[in-house]
N, CA and C of each residue as an Amber inpcrd file, in Angstrom:
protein
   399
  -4.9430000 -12.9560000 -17.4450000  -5.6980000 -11.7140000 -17.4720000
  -4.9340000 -10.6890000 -18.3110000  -5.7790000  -9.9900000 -18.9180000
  -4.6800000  -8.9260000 -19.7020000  -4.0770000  -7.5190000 -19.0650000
  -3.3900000  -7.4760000 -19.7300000  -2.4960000  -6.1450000 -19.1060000
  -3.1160000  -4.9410000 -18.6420000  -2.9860000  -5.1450000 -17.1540000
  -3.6510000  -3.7900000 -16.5230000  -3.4090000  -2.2290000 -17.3780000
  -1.7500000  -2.0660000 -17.5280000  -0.9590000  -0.9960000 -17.2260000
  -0.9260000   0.0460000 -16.6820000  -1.2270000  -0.2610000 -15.0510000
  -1.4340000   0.3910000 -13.8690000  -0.6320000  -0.0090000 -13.0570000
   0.4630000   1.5030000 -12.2960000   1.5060000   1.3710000 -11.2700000
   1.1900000   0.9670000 -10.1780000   1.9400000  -0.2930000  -9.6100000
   1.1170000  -0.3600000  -8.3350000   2.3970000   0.1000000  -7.2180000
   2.9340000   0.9000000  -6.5940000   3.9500000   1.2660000  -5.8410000
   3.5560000   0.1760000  -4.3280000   4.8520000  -0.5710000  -3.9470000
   5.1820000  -1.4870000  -3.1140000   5.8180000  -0.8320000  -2.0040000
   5.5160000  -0.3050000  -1.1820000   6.5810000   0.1710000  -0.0260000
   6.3860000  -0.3300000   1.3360000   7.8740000  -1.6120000   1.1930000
   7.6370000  -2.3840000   2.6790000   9.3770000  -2.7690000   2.3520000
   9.7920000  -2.3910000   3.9810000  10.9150000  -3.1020000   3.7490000
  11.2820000  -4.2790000   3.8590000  10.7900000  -5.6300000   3.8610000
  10.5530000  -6.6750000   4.0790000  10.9610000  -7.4570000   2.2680000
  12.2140000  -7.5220000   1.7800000  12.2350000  -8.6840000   0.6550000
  11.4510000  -9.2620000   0.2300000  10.8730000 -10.1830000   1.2630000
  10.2130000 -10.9630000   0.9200000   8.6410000 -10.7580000   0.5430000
   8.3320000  -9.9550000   1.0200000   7.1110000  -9.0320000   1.1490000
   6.8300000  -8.5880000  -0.0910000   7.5380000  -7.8470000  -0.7960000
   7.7990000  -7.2080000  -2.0940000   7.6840000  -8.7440000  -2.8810000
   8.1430000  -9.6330000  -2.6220000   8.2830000 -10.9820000  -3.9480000
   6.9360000 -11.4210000  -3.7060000   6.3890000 -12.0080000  -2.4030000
   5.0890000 -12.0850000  -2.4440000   4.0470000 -11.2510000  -3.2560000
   3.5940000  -9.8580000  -3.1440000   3.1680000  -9.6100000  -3.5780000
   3.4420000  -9.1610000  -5.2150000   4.5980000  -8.9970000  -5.5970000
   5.1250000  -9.0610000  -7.3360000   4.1900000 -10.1150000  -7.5850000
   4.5670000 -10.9470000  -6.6490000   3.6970000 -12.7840000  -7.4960000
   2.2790000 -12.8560000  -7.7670000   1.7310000 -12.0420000  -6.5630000
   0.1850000 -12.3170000  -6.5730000  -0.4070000 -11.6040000  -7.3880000
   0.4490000 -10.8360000  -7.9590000  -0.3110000  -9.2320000  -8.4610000
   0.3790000  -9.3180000 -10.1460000   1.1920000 -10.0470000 -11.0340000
   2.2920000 -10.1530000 -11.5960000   1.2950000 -11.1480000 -12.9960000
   0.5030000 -11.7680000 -12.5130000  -0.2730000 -12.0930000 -13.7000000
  -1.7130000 -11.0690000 -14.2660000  -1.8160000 -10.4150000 -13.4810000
  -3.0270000  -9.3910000 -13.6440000  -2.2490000  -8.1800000 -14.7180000
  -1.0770000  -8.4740000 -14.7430000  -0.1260000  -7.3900000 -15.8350000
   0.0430000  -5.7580000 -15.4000000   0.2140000  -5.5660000 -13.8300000
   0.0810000  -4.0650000 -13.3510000   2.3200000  -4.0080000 -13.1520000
   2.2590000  -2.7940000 -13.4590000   3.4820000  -2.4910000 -13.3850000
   4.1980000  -2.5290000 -12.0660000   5.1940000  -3.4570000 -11.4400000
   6.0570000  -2.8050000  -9.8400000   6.8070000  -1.9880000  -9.8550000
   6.4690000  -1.3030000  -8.5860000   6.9070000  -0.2810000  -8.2150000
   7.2770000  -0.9630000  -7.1480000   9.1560000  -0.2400000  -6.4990000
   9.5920000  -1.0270000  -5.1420000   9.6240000   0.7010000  -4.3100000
   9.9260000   0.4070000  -3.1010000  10.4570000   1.1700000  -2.4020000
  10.7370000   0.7130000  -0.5050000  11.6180000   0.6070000  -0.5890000
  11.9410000  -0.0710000   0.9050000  12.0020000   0.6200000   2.1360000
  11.9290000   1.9010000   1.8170000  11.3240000   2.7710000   3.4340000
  10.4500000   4.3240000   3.0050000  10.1060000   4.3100000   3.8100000
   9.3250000   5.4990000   3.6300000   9.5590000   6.8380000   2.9200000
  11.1100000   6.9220000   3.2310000  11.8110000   8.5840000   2.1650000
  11.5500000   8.2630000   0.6170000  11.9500000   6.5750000   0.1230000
  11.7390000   6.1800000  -1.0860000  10.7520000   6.2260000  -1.5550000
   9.4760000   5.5450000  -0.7500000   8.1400000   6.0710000  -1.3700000
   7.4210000   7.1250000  -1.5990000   7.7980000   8.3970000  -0.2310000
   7.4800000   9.5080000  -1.1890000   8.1340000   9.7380000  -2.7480000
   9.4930000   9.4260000  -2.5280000  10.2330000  10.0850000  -4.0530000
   9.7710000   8.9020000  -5.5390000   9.3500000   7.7910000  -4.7560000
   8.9780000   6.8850000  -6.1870000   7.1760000   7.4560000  -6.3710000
   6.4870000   8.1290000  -5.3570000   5.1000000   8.9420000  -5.5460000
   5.5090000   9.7480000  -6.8670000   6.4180000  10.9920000  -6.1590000
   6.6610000  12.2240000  -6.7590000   6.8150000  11.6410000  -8.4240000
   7.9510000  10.6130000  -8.2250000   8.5590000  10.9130000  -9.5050000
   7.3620000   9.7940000 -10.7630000   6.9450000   8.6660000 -10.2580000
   6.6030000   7.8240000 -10.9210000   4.8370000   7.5700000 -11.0030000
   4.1730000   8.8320000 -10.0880000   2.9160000   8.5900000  -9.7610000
   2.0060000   7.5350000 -10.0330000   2.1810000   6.3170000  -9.4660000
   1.5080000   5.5430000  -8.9900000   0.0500000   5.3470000  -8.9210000
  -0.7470000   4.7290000  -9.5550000  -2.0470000   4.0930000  -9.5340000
  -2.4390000   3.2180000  -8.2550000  -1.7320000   3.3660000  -7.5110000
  -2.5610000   2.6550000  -6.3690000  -0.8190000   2.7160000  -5.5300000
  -0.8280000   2.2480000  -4.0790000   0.1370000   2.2910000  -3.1110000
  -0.0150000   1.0200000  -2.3350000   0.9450000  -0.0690000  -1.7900000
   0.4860000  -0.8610000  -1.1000000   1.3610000  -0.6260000  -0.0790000
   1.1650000   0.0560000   1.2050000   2.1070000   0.4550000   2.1240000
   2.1090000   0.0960000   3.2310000   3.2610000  -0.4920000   3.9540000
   3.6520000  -1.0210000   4.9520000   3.7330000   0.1170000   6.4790000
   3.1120000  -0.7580000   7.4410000   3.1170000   0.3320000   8.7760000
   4.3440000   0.4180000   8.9140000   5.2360000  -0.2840000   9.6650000
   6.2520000  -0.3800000   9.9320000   7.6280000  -0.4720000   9.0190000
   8.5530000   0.8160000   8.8290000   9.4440000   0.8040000   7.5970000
  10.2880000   1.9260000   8.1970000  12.0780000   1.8950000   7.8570000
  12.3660000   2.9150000   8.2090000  12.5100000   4.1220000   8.0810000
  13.0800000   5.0080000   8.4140000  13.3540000   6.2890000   7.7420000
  11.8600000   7.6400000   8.0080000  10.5980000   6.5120000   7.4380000
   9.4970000   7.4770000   7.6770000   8.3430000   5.9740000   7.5150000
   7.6100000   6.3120000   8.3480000   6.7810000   4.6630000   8.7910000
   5.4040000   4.7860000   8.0140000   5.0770000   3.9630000   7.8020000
   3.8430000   4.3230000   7.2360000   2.4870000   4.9970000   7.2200000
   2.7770000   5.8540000   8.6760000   1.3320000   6.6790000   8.9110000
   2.3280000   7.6910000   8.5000000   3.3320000   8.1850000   8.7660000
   4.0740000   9.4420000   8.5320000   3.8050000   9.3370000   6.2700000
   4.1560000   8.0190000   6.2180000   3.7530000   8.3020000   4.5440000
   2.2330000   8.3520000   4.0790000   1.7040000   7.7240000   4.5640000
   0.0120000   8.0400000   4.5310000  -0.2380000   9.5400000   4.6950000
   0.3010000  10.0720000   5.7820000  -0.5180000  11.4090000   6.2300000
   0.0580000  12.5790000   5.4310000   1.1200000  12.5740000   4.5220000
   1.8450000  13.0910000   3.8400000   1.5600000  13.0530000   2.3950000
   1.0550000  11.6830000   1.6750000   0.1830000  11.6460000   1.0820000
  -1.0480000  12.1490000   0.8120000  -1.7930000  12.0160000   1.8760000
  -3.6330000  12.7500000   2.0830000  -3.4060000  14.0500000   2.0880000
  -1.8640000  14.7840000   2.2650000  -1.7610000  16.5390000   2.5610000
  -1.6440000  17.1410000   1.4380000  -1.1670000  16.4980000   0.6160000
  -0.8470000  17.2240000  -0.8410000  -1.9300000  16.7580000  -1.9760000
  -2.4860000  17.8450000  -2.2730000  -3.1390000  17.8910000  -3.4000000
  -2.8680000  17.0890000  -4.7140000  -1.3500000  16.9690000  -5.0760000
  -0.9640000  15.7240000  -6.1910000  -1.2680000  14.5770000  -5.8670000
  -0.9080000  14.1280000  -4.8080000  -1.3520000  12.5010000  -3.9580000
  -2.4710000  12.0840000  -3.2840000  -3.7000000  13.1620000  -3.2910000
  -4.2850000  12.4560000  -2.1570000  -5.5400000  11.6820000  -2.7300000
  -5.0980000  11.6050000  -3.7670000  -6.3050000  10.8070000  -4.4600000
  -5.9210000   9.3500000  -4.7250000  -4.7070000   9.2500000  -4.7540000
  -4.1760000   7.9190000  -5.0830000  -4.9450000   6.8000000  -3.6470000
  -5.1140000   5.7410000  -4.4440000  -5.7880000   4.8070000  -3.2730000
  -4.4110000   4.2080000  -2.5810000  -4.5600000   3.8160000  -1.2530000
  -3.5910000   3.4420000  -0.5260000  -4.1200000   1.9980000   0.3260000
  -3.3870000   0.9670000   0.3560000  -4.0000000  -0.1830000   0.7660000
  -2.7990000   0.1210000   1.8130000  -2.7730000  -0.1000000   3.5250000
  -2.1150000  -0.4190000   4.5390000  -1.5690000  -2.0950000   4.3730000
  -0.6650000  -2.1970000   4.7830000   0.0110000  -3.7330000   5.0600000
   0.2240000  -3.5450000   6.7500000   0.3320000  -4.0890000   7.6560000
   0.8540000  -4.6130000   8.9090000   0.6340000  -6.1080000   9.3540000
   1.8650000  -6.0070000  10.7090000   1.3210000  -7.2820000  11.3400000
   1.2070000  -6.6710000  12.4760000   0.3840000  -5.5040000  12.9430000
   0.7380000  -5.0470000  14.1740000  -0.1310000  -6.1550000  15.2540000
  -1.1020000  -6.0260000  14.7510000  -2.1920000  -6.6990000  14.6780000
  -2.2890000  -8.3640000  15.7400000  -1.0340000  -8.5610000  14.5190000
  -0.8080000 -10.2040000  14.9250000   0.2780000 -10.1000000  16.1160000
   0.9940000  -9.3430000  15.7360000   2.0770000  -9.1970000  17.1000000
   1.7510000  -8.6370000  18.5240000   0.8010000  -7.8010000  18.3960000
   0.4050000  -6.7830000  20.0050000  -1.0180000  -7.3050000  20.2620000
  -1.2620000  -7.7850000  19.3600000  -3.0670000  -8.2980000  19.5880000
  -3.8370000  -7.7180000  19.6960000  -3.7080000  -6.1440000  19.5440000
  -4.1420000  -4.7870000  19.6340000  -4.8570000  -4.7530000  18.0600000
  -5.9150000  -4.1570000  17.4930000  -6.5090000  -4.2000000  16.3650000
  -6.3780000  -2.8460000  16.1070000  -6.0010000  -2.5710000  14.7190000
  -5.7940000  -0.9360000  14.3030000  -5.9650000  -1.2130000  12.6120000
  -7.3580000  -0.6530000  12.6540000  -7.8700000  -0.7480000  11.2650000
  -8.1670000   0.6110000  10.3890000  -8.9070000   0.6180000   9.4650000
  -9.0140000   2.3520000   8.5880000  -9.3680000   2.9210000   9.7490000
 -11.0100000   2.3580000  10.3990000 -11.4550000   3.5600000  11.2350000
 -10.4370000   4.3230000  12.1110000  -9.9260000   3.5070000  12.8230000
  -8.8510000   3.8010000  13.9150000  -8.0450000   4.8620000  13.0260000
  -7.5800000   4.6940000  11.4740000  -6.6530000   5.5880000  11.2680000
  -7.2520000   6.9330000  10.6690000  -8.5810000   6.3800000  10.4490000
  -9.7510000   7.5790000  10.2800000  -9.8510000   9.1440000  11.5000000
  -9.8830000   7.9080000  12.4170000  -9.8960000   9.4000000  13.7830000
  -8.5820000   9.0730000  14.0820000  -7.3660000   9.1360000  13.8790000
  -6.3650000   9.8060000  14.3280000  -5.4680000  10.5930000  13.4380000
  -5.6620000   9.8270000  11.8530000  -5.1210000  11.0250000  10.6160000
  -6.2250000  11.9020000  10.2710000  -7.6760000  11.8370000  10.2650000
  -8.5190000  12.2000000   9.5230000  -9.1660000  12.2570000   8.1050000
  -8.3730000  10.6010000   7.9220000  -8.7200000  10.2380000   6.4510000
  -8.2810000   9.0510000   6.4530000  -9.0930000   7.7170000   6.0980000
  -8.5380000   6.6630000   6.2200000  -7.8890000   5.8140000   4.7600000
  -6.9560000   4.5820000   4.8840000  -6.6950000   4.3800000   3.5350000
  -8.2090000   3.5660000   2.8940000  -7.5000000   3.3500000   1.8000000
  -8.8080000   2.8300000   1.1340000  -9.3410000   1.4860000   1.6070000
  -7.8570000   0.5980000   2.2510000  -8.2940000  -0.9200000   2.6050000
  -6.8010000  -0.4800000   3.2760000  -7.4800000  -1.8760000   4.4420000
  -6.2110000  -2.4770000   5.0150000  -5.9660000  -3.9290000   5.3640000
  -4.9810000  -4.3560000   5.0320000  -4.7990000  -5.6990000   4.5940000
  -3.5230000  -6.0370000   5.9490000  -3.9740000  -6.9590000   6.3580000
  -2.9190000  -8.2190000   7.3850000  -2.3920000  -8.5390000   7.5350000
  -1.4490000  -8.1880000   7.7250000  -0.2990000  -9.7630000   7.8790000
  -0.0920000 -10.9010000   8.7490000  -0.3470000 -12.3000000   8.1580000
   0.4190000 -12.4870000   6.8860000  -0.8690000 -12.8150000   5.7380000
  -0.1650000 -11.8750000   4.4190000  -1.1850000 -11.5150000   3.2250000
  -1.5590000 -12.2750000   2.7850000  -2.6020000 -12.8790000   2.6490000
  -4.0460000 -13.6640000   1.7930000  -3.5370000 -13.2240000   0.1160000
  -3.0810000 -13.8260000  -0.4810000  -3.0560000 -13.5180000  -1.8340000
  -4.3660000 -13.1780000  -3.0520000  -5.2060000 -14.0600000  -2.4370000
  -6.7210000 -13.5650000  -3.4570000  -7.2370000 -12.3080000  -2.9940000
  -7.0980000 -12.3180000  -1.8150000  -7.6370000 -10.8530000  -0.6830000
  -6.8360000  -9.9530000  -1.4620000  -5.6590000  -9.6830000  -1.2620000
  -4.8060000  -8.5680000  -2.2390000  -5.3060000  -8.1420000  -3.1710000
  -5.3630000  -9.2420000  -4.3100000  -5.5920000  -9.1170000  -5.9780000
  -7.0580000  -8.8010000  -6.0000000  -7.9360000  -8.8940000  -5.0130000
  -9.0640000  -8.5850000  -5.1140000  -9.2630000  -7.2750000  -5.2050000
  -8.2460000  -6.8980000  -3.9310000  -8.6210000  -5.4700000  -3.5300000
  -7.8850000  -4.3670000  -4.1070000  -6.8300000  -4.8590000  -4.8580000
  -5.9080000  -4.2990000  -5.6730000  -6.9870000  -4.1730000  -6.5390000
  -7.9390000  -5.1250000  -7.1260000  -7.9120000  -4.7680000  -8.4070000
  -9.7220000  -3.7990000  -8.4700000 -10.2470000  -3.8130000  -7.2140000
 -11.0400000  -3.4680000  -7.1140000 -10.8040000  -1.6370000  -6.7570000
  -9.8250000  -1.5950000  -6.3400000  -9.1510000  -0.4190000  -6.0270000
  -8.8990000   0.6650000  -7.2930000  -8.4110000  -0.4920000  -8.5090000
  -8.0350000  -0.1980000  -9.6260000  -9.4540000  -0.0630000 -10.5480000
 -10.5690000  -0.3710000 -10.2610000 -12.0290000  -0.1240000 -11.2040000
 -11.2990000  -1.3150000 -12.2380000 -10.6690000  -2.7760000 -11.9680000
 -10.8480000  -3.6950000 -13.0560000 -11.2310000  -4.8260000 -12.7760000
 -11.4260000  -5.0950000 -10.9740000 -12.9110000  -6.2890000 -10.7930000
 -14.2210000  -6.1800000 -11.2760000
């Protein structure tokens, strides 16, 4: 596929997480962006503004609703699309999807994605996110 050249900012602290998705997303030609906890992804927002966000619930420093809701507050960021990552899901058996984060931030992300990540599901929604499906 040819070269997106669209940032996609990665913020999960999980290694492996980050290589997975580099891979799935890495022939579509979109630029990575890393960031391994939440203080980093605001400052890789600020500094590198990002075409899309793929952000992890659980991360330290500042977790991923604290970076979501911080995002949706500022007028520079709140347009950027934001795809959620968790496994809360799979671990508590408890289901917490946009709506859910709809009525408790008052703005939900654009998609939220599972863990553990479906690779076509991603690139789909990545790229549908991006206006190049």
């Amino acid at each position: 596929m040819a070269e997106s050249g669209k940032k996609v900012l990665i913020a999960d602290d999980e290694a492996d997480v980050h290589a997975f998705v580099q891979v799935a997303l890495e022939d579509d030609g979109h630029q990575i962006l890393d960031a391994v906890d939440g203080e980093a992804a605001l400052e890789q927002v600020r500094a590198q503004a990002p075409d899309l966000i793929i952000l992890d619930v659980q991360m330290p420093k500042k977790n991923g609703f604290e970076v979501f809701s911080e995002l949706r507050g500022d007028d520079a960021t709140k347009g950027i699309p934001v795809i959620m990552l968790t496994s809360v899901s799979a671990r508590t058996g408890i289901p917490f999807g946009k709506r859910d984060m709809g009525d408790y931030f008052g703005s939900e992300p654009d998609a939220y994605i599972d863990k553990p990540i479906d690779p076509d599901t991603l690139r789909a929604t990545v790229n549908k996110l991006l206006g190049i499906a």
